[in-house]
C-alpha positions in Angstrom: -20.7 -14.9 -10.0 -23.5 -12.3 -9.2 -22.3 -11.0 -5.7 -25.9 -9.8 -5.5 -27.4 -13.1 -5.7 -26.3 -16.4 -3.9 -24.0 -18.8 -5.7 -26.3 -21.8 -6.7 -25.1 -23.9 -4.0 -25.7 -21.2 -1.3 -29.1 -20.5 -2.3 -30.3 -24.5 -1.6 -29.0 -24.0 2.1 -31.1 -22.4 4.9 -28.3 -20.3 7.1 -28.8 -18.6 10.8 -25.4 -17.3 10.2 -22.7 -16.2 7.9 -21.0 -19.5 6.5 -17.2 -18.0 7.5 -15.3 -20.9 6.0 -16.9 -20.5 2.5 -17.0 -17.0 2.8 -13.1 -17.0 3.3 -12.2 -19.4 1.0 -14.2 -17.4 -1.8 -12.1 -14.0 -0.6 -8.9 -16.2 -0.5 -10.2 -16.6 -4.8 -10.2 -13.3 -5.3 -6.9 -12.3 -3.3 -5.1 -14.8 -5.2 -6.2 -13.0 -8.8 -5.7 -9.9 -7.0 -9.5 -9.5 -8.7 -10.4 -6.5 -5.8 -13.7 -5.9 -7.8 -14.8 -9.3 -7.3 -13.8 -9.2 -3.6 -15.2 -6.1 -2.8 -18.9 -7.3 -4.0 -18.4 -9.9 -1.9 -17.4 -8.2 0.8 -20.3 -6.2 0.3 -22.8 -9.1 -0.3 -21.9 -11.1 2.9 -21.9 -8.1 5.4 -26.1 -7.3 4.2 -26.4 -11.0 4.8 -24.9 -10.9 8.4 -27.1 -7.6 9.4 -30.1 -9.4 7.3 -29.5 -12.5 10.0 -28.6 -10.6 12.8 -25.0 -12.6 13.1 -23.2 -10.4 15.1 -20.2 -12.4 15.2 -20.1 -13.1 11.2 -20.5 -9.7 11.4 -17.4 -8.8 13.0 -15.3 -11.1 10.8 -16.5 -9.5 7.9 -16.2 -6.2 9.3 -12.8 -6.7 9.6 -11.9 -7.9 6.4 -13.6 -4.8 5.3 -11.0 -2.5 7.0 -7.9 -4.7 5.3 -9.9 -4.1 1.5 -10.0 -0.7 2.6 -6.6 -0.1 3.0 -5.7 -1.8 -0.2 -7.8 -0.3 -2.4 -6.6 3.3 -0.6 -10.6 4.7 0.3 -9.6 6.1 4.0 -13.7 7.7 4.7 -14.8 4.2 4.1 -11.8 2.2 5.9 -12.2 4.5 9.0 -16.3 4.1 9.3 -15.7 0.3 9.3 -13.3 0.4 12.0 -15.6 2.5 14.1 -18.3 -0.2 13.3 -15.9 -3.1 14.1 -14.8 -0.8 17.4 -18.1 -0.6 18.5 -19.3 -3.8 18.0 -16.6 -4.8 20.6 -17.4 -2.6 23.0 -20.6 -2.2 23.2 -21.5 -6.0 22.2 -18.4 -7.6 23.4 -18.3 -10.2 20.5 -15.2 -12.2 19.9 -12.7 -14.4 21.6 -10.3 -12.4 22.7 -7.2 -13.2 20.9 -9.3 -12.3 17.7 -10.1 -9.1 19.3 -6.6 -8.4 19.5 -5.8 -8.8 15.7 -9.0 -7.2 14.9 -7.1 -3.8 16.9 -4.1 -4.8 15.2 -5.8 -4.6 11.7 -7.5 -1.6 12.9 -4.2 0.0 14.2 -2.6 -0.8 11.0 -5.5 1.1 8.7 -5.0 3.9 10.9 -1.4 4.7 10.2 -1.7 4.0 6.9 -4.3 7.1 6.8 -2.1 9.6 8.3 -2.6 8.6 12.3 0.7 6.8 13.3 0.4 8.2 16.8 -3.6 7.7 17.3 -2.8 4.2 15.8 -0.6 3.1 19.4 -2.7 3.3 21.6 -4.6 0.3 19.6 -1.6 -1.9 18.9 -0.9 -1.4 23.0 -4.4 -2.8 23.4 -3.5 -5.2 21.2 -0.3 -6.4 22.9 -2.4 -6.8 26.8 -5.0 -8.6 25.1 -2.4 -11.2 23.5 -0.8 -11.0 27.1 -1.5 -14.5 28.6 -4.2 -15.8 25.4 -1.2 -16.3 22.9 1.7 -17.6 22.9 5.1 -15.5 22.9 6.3 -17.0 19.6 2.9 -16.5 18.0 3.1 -15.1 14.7 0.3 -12.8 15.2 2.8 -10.9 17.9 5.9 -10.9 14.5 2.7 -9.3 12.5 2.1 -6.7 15.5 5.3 -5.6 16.0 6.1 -5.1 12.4 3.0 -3.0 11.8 4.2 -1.2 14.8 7.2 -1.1 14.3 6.5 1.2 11.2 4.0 3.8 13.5 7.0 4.3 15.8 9.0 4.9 12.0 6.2 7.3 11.3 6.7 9.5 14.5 10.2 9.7 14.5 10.8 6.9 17.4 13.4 5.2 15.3 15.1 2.9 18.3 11.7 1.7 19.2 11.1 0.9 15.2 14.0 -0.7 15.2 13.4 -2.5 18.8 9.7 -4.0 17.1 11.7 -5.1 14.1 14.2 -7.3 15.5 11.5 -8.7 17.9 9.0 -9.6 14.8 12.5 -10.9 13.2 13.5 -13.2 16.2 9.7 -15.0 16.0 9.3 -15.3 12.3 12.7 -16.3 11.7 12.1 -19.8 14.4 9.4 -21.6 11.9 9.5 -22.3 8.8 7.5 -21.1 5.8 7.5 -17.2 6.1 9.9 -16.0 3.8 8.0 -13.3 2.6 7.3 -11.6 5.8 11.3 -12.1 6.9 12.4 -10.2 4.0 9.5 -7.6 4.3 10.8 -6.9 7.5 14.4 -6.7 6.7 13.3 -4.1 4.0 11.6 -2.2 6.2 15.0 -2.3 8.8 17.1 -1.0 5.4 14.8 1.8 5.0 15.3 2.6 8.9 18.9 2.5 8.3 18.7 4.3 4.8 16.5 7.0 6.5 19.4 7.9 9.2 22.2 7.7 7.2 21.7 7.0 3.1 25.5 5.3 3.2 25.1 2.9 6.2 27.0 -0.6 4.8 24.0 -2.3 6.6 21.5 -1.5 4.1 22.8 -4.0 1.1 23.4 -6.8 3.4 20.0 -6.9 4.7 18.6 -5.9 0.9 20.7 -9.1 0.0 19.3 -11.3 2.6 15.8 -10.1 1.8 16.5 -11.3 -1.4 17.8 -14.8 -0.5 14.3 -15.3 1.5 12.1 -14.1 -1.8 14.2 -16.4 -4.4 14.4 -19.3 -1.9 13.4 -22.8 -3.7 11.6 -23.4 -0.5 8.7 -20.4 -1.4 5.5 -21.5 -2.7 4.4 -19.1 -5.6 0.6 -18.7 -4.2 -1.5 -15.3 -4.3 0.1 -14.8 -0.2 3.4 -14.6 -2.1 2.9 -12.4 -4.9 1.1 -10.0 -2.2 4.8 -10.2 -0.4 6.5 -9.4 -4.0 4.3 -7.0 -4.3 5.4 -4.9 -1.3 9.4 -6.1 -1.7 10.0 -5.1 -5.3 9.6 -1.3 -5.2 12.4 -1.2 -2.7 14.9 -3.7 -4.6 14.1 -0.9 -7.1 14.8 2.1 -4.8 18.3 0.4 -3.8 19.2 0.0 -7.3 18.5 -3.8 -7.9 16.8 -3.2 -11.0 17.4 -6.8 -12.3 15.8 -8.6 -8.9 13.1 -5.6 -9.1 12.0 -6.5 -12.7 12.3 -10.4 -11.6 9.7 -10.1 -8.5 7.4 -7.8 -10.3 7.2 -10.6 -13.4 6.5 -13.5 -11.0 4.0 -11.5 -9.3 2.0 -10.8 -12.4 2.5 -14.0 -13.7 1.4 -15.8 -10.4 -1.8 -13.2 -10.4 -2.4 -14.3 -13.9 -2.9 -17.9 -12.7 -0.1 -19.2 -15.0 
């Protein structure tokens, strides 16, 4: 599809704003081919049509999905002019219920360190954390997915007990429901790299490598594009521990399930 044009059943529809649950189930299409091209042009295409309409709240959504492309396809300039844009629209517009407020500063937050600002990137996850403060509940995922990102700016500054704190607290919520494999072992990578950062011998390391492991070969996992993203970030570090064989095996499955076979 021409991302310049509107899909032939968009263009028989008259719309006063952005259709959000077409416009993410089209992104979802392109995430699951990992086709970042495709989603990118339509990422492009839907913000002109949100500005062109004067939906400031489509707006916002796109806005922020703009912020997560950026910091996957690594272009900081442009990730850090649409969070100022998202920021503002906040701010000065005060658009947005606020629990997605506090995930758009989470994804904000989360660009930020990724750039180089760890420190600069706290102050949003803290605004985060006293927006979700009485509009979400304490076992919401959206609080595992905040304290893991922040859990890795504390890493970045050197606060390794409060890392370590954020990890265990994502751990304790994620590990309650059912169906998030792929962020459990994620995390407990990102606790073996804690430990394997203070001391490279710590015995810790393997068991929690081994339990990641168990969570990304469960039969319970669904093999969707959501689960290759997970094997995407897990298999480097199977690598980096020396499990070359599990390594190999999640980068295969990820390619294959990108492939669509």
């Amino acid at each position: 599809m021409n991302m310049n044009e509107r899909c032939e059943s968009c263009s028989k529809e008259n719309y006063k704003t952005v259709p959000l649950n077409r416009f993410f189930e089209k992104l979802d299409e392109c995430f699951s081919r990992n086709d970042l091209p495709a989603a990118g042009r339509l990422l492009d295409y839907w913000e002109r049509e949100a500005r062109a309409l004067h939906d400031e709240r489509g707006l916002l959504e796109i806005l922020n999905e703009k912020i997560g492309f950026y910091r996957r396809t690594a272009e900081k300039d442009k990730a850090f002019a649409t969070i100022e844009q998202a920021f503002e629209l906040i701010d000065t517009k005060g658009i947005g219920d606020r629990a997605s407020i506090g995930t758009i500063y989470v994804n904000g937050a989360t660009t930020m360190k990724a750039f180089g600002q760890a420190r600069e990137s706290i102050y949003y996850y803290e605004k985060a954390i006293e927006i979700y403060d009485g509009f979400v509940a304490n076992n919401d995922y959206r609080y595992a997915a905040l304290y893991n990102n922040m859990s890795s700016a504390y890493k970045d500054i050197g606060d390794y007990n409060k890392c370590e704190e954020l990890c265990h607290k994502a751990l304790e919520i994620l590990k309650e429901k059912e169906g998030y494999n792929g962020e459990i072992a994620v995390t407990l990578i990102n606790i073996a790299h804690l430990y394997h950062d203070q001391d490279p011998f710590d015995d810790r390391i393997y068991s929690l490598m081994d339990e990641a492991w168990d969570r990304m070969s469960s039969k319970d996992n669904v093999y969707d594009g959501n689960f290759a993203f997970f094997c995407s970030k897990c298999y480097p570090s199977f690598g980096y521990f020396g499990y070359f064989e599990r390594e190999a095996e999640l980068k295969a499955l990820m390619d294959k399930i990108y492939a669509g076979n």
